[in-house]
N, C-alpha and C positions, 0 to 999 in steps of 0.2 A: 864842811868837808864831806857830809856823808846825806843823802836824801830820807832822812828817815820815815819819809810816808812810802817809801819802798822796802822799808825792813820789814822781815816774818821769821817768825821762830818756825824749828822743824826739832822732827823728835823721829825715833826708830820703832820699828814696828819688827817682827820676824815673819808676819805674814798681810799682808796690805788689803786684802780681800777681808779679811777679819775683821782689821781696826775698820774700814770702810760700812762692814754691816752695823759695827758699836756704834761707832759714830753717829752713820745717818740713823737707824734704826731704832738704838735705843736710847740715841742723845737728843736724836732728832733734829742732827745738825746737818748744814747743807755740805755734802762729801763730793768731790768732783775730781775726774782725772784729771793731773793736769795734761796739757794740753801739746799734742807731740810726744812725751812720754810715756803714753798706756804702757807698750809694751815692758817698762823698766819699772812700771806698777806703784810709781808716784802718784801722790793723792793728794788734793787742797781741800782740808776743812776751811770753809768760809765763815769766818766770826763777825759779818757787814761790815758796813765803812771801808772797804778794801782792805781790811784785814784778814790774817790767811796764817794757816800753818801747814809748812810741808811736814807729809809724812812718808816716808820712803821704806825701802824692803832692806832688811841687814840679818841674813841669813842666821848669824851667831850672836844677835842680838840678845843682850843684858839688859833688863831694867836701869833707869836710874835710881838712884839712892833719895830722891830730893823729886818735886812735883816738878812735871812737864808741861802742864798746861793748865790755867785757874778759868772756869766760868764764872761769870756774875749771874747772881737772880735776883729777883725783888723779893721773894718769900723761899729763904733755904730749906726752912721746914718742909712744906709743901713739895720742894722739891726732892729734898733726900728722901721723903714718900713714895713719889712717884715713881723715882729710880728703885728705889724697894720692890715696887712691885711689879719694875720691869728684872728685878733680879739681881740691881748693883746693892751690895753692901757698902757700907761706910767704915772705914777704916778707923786704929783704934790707936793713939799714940802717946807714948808715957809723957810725962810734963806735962798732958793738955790737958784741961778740965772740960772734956767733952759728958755732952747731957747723953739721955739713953737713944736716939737719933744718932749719935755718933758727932753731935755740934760743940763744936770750941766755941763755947758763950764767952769767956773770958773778958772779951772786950772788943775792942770794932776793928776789923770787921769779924763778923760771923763767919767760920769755915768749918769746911768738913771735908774729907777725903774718901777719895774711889780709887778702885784698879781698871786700866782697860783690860784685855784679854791677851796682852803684851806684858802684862804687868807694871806697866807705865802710871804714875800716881797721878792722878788728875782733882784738883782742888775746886771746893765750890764757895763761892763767897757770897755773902749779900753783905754789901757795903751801909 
């Protein structure tokens, strides 16, 4: 019924120039208009494989309660470092047995949570 190598998740942003700098800049992810849209300040993070998440502008925009979007790594350690010391903090939440990294060791997989600059919860996992 439904072509799912053409599905993509999308999330809100209040200012799309913002998430666009976290994004590429200090995620280091590939950030791109889409295409026809600049002026409406729609934006695809490219995740490879023709995987993609729209992010668009919502003036009145709320956080979600719950993560919007999970990266994989191969060494999450390493990585919640490096976001350290681009200045993301790692989020802190009750039930989990997170180490002083801010990591839910717990069991597999590994995560650990961030905020974009939306306050959007973005998940880090290494499998």
């Amino acid at each position: 019924m439904f072509d799912t190598t053409k599905a993509f998740g999308s999330f809100a942003v209040p200012d799309t120039e913002q998430a666009r700098v976290f994004y590429r800049d200090t995620l280091g992810l590939d950030v791109e208009d889409v295409p026809g849209m600049e002026e409406d300040g729609l934006l695809d993070i490219d995740l490879g494989e023709g995987r993609g998440v729209l992010v668009y502008p919502k003036p009145d925009h709320v956080p979600a309660v719950f993560t919007v979007l999970n990266l994989v790594t191969d060494d999450i350690g390493a990585a919640v470092d490096e976001l350290a010391r681009r200045g993301v903090n790692t989020l802190r939440y009750e039930g989990f047995d997170q180490d002083e990294q801010g990591i839910a060791r717990g069991g597999e997989p590994l995560v650990a949570w961030f905020e974009d600059p939306a306050g959007n919860v973005v998940g880090l996992i290494q499998e």
